[in-house]
PAZAPA-4460 file (N, C-alpha, C; in steps of 0.05 Angstrom, whole numbers, plus 32768, in hexadecimal, padded with zeros to 4 digits):
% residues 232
    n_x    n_y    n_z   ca_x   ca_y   ca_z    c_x    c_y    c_z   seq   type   mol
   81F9   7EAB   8066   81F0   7EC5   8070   81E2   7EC2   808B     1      X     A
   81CC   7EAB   8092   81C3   7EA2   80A7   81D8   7EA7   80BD     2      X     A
   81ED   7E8E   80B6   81F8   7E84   80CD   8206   7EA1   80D0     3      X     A
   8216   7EB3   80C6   8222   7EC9   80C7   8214   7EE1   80E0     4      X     A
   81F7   7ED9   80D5   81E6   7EEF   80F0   81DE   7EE5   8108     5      X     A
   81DE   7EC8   8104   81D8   7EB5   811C   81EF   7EB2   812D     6      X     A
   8201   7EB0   8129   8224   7EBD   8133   821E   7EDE   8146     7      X     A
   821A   7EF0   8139   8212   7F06   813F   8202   7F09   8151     8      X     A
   81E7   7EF6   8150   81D3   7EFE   8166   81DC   7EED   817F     9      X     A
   81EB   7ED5   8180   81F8   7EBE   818C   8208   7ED7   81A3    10      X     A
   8217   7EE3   8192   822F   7EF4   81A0   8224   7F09   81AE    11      X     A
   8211   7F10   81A9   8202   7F30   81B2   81F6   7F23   81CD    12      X     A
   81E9   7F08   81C8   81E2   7EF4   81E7   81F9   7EEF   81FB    13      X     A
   820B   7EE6   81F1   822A   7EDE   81FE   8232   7EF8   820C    14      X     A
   822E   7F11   8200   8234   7F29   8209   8224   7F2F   8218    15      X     A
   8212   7F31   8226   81F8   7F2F   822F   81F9   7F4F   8229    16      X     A
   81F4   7F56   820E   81EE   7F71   8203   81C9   7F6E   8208    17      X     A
   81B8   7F80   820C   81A1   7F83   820A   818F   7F7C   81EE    18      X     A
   8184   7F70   81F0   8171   7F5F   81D5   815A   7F68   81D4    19      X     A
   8152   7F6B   81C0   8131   7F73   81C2   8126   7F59   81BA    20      X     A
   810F   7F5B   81CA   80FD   7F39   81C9   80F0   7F37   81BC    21      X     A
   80F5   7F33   819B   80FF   7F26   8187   8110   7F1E   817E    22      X     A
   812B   7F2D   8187   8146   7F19   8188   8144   7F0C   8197    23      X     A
   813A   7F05   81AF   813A   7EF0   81B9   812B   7ED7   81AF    24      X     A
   8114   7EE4   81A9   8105   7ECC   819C   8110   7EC0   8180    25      X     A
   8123   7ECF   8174   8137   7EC8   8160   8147   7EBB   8161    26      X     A
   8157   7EB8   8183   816E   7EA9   8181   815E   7E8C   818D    27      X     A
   814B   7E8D   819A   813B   7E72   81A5   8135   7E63   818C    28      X     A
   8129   7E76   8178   8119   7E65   8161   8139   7E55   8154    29      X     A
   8150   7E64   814C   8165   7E51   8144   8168   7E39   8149    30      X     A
   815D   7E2E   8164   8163   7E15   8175   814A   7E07   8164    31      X     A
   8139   7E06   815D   8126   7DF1   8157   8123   7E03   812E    32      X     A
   812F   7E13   8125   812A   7E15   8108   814D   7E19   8103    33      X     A
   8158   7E04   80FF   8176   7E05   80F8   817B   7E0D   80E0    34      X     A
   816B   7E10   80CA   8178   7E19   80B8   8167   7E30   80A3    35      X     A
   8155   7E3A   80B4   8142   7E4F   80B6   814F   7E75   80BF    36      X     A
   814E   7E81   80AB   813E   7E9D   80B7   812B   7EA0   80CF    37      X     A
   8132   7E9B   80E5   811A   7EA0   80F3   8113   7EC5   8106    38      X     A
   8123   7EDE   80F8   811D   7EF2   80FE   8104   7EFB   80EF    39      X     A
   80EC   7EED   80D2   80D8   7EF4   80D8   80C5   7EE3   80E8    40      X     A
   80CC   7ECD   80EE   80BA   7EC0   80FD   80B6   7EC6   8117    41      X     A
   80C8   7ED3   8128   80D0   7EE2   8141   80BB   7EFA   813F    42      X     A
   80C1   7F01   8127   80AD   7F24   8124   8091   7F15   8125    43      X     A
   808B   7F09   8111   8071   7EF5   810F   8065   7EF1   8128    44      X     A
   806B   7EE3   8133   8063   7EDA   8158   8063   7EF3   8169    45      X     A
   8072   7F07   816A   806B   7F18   817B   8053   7F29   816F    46      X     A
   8052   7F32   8155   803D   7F3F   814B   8026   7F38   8156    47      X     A
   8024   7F17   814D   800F   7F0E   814C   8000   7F0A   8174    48      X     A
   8017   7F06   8181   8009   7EF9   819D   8018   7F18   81B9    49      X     A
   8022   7F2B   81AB   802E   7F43   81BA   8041   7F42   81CC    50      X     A
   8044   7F2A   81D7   8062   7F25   81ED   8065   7F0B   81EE    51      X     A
   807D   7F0B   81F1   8089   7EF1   81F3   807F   7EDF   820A    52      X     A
   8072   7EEA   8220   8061   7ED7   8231   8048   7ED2   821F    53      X     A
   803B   7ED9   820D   801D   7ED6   8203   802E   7EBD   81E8    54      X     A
   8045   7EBF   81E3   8055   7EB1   81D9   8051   7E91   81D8    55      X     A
   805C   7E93   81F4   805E   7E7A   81FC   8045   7E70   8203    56      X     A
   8034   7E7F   820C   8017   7E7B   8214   8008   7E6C   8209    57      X     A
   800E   7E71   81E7   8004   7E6D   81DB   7FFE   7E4B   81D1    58      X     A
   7FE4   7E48   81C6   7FDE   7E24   81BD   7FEC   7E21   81A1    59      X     A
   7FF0   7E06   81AB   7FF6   7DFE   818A   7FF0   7E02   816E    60      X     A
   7FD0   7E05   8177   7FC1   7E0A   815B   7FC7   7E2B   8155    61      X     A
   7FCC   7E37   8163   7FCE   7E5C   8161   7FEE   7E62   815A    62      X     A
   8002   7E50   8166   801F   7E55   815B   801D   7E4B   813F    63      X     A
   8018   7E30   8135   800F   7E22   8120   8007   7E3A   810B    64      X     A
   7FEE   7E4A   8114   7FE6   7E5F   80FB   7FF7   7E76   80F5    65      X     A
   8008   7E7D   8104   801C   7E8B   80F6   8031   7E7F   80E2    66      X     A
   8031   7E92   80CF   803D   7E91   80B4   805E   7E88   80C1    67      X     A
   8063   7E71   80BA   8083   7E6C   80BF   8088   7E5B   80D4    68      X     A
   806F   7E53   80DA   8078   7E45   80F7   8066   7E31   80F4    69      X     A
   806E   7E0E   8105   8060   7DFF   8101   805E   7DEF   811D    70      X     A
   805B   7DCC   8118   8059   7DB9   8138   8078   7DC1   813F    71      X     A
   808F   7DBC   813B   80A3   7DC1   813D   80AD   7DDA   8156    72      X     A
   80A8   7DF4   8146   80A1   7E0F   8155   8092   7E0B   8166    73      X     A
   8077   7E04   816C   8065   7E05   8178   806E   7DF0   8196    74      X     A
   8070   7DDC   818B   8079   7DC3   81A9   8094   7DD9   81B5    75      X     A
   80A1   7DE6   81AD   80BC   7DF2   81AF   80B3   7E05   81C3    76      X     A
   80A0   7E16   81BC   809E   7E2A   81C5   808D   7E2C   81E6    77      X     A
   8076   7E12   81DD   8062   7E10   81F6   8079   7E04   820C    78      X     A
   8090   7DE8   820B   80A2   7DE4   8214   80B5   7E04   8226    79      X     A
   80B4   7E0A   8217   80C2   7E25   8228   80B4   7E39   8236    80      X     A
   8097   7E38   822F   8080   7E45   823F   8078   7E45   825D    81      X     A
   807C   7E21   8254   807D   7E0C   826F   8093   7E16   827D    82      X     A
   80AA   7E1D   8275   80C1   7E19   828B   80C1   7E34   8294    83      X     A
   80B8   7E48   8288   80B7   7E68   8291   809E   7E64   82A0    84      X     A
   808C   7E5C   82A3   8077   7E58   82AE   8087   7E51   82D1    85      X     A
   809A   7E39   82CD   809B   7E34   82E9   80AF   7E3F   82F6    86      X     A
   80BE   7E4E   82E5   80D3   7E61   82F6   80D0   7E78   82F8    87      X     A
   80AA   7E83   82EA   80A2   7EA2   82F1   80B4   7EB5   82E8    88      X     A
   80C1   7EAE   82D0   80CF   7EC4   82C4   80C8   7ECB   82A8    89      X     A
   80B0   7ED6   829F   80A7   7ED2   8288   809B   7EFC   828D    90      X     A
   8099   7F05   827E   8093   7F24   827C   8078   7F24   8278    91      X     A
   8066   7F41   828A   8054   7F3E   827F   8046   7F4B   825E    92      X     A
   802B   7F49   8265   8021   7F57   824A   8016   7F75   824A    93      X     A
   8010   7F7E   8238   8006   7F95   8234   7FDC   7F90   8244    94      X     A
   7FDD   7FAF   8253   7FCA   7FAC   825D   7FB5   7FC6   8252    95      X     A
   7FA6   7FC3   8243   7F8F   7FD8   823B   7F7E   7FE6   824B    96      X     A
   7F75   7FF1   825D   7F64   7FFA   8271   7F61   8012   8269    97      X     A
   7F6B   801F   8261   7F5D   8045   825F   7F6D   8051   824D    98      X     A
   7F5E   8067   8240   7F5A   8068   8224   7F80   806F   821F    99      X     A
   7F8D   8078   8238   7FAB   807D   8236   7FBD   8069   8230   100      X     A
   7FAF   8052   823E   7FBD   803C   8236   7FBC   802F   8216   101      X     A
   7FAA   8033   820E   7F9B   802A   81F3   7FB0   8040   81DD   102      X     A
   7FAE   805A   81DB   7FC8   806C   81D9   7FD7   806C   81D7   103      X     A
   7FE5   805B   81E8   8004   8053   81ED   8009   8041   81DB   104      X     A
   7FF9   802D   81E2   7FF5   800B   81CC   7FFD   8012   81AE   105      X     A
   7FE7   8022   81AF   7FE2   8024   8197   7FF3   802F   8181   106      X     A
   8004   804B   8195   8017   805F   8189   802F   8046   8181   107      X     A
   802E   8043   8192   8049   8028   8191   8044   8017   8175   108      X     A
   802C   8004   8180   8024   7FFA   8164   8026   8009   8141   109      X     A
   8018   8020   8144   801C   8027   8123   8031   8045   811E   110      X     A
   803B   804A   8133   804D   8060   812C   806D   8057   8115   111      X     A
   8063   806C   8103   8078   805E   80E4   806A   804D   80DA   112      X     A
   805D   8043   80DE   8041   8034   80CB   803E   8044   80B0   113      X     A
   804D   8037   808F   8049   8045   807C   8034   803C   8069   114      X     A
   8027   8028   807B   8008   8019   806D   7FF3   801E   807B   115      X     A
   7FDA   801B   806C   7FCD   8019   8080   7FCA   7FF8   8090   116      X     A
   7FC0   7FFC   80A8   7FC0   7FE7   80BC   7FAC   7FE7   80CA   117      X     A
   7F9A   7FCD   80D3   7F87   7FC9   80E7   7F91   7FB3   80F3   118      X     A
   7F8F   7FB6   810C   7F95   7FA0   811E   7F7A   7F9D   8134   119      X     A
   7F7A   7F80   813F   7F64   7F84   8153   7F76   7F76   8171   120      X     A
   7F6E   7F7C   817F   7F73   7F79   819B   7F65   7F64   81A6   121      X     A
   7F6A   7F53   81B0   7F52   7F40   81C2   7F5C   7F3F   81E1   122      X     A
   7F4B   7F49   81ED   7F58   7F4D   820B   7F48   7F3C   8221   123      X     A
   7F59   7F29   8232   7F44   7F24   824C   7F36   7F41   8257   124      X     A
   7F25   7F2E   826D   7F10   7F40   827B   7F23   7F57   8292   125      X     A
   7F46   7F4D   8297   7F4C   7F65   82A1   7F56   7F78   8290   126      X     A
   7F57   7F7E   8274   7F65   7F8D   8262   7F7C   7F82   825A   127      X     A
   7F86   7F71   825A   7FA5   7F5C   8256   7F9C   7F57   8234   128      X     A
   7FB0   7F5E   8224   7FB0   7F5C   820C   7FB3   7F3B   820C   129      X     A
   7F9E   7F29   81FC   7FAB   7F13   8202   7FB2   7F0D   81E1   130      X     A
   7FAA   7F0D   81CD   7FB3   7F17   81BA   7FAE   7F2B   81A9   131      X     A
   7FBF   7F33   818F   7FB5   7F41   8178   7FB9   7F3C   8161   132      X     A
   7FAC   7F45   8151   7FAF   7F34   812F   7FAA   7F4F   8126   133      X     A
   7FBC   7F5C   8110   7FC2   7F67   8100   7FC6   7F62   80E2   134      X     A
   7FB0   7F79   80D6   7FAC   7F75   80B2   7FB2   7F8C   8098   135      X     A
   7FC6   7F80   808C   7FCB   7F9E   807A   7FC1   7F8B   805F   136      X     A
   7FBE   7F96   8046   7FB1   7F8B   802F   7FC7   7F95   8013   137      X     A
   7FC1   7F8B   7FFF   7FD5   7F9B   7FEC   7FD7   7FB9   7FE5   138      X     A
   7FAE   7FC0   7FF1   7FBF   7FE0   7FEA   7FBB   7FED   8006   139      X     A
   7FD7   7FF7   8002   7FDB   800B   8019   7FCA   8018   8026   140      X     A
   7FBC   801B   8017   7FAA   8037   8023   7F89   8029   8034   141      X     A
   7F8D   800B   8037   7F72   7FFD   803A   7F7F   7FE7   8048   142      X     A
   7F6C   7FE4   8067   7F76   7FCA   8067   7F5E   7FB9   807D   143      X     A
   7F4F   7FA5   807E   7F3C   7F97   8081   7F35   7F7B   808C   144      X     A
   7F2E   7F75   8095   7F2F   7F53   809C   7F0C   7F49   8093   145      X     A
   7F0C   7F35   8094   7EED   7F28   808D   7ED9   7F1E   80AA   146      X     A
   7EC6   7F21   80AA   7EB5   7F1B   80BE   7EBF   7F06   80C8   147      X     A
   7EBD   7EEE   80B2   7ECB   7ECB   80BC   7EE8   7ECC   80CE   148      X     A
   7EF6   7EDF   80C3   7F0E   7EDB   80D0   7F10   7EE2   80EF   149      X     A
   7F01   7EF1   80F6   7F02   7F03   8105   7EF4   7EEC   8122   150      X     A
   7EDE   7EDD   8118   7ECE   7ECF   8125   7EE0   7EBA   8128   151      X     A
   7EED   7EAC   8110   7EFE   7E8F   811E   7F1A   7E9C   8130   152      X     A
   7F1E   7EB5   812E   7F2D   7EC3   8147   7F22   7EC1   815B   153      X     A
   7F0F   7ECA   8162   7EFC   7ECC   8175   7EF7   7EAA   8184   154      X     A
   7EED   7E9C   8176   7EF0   7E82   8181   7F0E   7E76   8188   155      X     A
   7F23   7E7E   817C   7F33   7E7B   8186   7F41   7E7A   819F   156      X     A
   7F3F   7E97   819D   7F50   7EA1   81BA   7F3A   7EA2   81CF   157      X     A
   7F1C   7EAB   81CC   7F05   7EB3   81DB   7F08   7EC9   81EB   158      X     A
   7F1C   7EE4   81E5   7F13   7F00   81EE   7EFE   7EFF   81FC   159      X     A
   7F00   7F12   8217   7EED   7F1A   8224   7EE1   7F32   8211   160      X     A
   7EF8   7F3E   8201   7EF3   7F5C   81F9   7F06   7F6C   81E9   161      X     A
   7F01   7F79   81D4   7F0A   7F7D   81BC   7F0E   7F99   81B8   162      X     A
   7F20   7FA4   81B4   7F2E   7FC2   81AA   7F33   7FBE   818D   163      X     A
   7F29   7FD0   8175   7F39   7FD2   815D   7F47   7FE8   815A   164      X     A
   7F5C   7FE5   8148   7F64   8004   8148   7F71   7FFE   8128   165      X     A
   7F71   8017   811A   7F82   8017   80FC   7F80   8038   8101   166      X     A
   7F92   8033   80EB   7FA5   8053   80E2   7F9B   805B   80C7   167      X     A
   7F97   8074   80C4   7F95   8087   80AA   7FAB   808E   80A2   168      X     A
   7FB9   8090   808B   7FD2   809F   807D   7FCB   80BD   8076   169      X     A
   7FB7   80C3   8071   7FB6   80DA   806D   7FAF   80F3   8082   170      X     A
   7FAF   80E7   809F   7FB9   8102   80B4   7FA3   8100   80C6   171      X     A
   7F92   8103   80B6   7F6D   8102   80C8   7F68   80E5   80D0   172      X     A
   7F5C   80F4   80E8   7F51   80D6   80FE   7F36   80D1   80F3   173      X     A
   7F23   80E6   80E2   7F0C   80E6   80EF   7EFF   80CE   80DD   174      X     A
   7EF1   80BA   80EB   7EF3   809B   80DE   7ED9   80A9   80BE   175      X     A
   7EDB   8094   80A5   7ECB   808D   8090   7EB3   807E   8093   176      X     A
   7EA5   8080   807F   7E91   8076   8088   7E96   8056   8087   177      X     A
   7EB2   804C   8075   7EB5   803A   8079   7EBE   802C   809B   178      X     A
   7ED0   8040   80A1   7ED4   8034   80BE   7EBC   8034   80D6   179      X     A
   7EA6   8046   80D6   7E8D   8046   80DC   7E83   8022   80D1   180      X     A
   7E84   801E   80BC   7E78   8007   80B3   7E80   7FEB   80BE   181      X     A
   7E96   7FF1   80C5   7EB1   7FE3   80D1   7EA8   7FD6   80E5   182      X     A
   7EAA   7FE8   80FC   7EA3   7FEF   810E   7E88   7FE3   8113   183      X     A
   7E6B   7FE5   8106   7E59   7FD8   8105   7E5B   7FB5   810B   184      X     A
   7E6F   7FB3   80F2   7E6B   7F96   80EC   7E7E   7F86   8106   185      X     A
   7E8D   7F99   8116   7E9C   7F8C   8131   7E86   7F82   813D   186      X     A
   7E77   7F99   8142   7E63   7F9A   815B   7E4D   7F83   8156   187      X     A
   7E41   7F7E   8141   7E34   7F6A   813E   7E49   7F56   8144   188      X     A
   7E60   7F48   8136   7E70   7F32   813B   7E72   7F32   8158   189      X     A
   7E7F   7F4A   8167   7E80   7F40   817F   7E61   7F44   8190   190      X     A
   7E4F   7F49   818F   7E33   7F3B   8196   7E2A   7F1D   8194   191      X     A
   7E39   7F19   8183   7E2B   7F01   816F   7E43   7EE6   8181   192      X     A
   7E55   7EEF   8185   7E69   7EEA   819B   7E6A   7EE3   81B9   193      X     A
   7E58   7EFF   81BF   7E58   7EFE   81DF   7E73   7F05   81E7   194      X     A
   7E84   7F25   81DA   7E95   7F37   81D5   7E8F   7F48   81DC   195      X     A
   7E99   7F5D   81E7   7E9F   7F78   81F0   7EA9   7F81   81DC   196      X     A
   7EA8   7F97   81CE   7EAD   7FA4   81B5   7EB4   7FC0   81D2   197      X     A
   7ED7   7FC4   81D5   7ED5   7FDA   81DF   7EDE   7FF4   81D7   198      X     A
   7EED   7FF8   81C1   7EF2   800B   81AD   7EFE   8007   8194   199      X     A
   7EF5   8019   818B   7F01   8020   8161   7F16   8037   8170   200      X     A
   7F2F   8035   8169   7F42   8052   815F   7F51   8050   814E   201      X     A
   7F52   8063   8149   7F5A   806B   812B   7F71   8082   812E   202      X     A
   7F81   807A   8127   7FA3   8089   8128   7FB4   8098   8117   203      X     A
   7FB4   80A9   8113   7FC2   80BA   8100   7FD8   80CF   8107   204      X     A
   7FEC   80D3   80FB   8005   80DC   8108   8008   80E7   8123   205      X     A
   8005   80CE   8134   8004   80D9   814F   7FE6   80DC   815E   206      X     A
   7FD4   80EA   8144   7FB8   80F6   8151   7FAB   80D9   815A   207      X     A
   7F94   80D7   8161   7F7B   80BF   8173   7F61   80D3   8170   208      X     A
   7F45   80B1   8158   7F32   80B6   8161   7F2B   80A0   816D   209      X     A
   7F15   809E   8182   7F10   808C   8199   7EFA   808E   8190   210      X     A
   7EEC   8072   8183   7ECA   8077   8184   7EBD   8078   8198   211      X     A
   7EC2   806D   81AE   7EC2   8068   81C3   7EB8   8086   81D3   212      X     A
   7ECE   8097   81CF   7ED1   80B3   81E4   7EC8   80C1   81CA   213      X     A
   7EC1   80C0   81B5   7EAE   80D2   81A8   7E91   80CF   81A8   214      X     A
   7E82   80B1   81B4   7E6D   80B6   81BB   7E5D   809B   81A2   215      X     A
   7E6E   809F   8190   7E5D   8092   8174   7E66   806A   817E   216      X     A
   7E79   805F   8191   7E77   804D   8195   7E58   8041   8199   217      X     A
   7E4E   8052   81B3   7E36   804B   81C2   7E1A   804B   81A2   218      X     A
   7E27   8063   8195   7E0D   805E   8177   7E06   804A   8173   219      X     A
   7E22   8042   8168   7E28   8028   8151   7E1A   8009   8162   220      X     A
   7E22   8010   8181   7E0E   7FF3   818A   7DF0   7FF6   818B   221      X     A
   7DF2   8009   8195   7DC7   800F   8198   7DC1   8006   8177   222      X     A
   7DD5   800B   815B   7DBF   8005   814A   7DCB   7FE7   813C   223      X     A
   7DE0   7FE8   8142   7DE9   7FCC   813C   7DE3   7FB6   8157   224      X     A
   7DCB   7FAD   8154   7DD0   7F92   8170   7DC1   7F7F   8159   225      X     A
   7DBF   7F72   8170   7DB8   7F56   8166   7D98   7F54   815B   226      X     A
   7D89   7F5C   815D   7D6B   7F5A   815A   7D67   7F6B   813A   227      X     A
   7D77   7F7B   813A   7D79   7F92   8126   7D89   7F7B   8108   228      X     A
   7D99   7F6E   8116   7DB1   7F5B   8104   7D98   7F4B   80F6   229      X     A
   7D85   7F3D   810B   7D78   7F23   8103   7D5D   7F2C   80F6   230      X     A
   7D5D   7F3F   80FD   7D3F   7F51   80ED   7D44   7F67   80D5   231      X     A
   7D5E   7F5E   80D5   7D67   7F6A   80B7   7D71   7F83   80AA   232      X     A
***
């Protein structure tokens, strides 16, 4: 069945029919996983790092933690990083700067989203998505990451600065007290960091709340800082 679609995507290249870049990263991954599925590992890597330049960009240890991919993939991929690197033909990334852009991202990101979903953003200091990590859980309707995880992210990549955003199923933006709580526990992590915490949105068929442009961002730091954290 493999080889049957690997024929297919082979031919659609030969044709130089238009690919979306994940088929591309589909027909590359064939060359170093010969006897692999590699159309979710393709989805995998773009999820996780947002374009195929943050792709290649990426270190060993960060290709390595995606599910499906190992040294193999990883030497494979930085190898081809390198060579787009020197012939300046590599695409750029998504750039966050104002709240339209964030909008756009975002719509893109969870539109048809039939779970719920939180993803976080980690952006250099010019708005350049440099990655994102996205979390859904078994129930639909909830979905969460842990303080730890969030922080060996953080050491990871070292964001200048952080956007979250998740979706409601049921229509309304207007965040819970859980996502309020949420939201808290960013702001301390990224304090505790030396992070820019620059917005919560929250997405629902189409609609946007911005904690940010509703005012309650600026709350949540005046009472969540650091002195408040250590004094209990």
């Amino acid at each position: 069945m493999h080889e049957g679609h690997r024929q297919r995507m082979l031919a659609k290249l030969s044709n130089d029919d238009d690919l979306y870049d994940h088929e591309l990263l589909e027909i590359l991954l064939f060359f170093v996983c010969p006897r692999k599925n590699t159309n979710p590992l393709a989805h995998e890597l773009l999820d996780r790092f947002g374009s195929l330049k943050e792709v290649f960009n990426a270190t060993d240890e960060e290709i390595k933690s995606v599910f499906g991919a190992g040294s193999s993939v990883a030497n494979y991929l930085k190898a081809l990083g390198r060579c787009y690197e020197r012939i300046g033909n590599v695409e750029g990334v998504a750039v966050l700067k104002t709240f339209g852009d964030c909008k756009k991202f975002v719509s893109m990101r969870f539109k048809n989203v039939s779970e719920e979903k939180l993803e976080l953003y980690f952006l250099d200091r010019g708005g350049k998505v440099k990655r994102q990590f996205s979390y859904t859980s078994f129930d639909r309707n909830k979905a969460s990451v842990t303080s730890d995880e969030v922080i060996k992210k953080i050491a990871l990549v070292k964001p200048y600065s952080i956007i979250v955003a998740h979706n409601h199923l049921n229509g309304s933006v207007n965040p819970s007290a859980n996502d309020d709580k949420f939201t808290g526990r960013m702001q301390i992590i990224c304090n505790l960091n030396n992070v820019v915490l620059l917005d919560h949105l929250i997405y629902s068929d189409g609609n946007f709340y911005s904690y940010k442009d509703a005012g309650r961002l600026n709350e949540i730091k005046s009472r969540c800082t650091l002195d408040n954290f250590f004094n209990g």
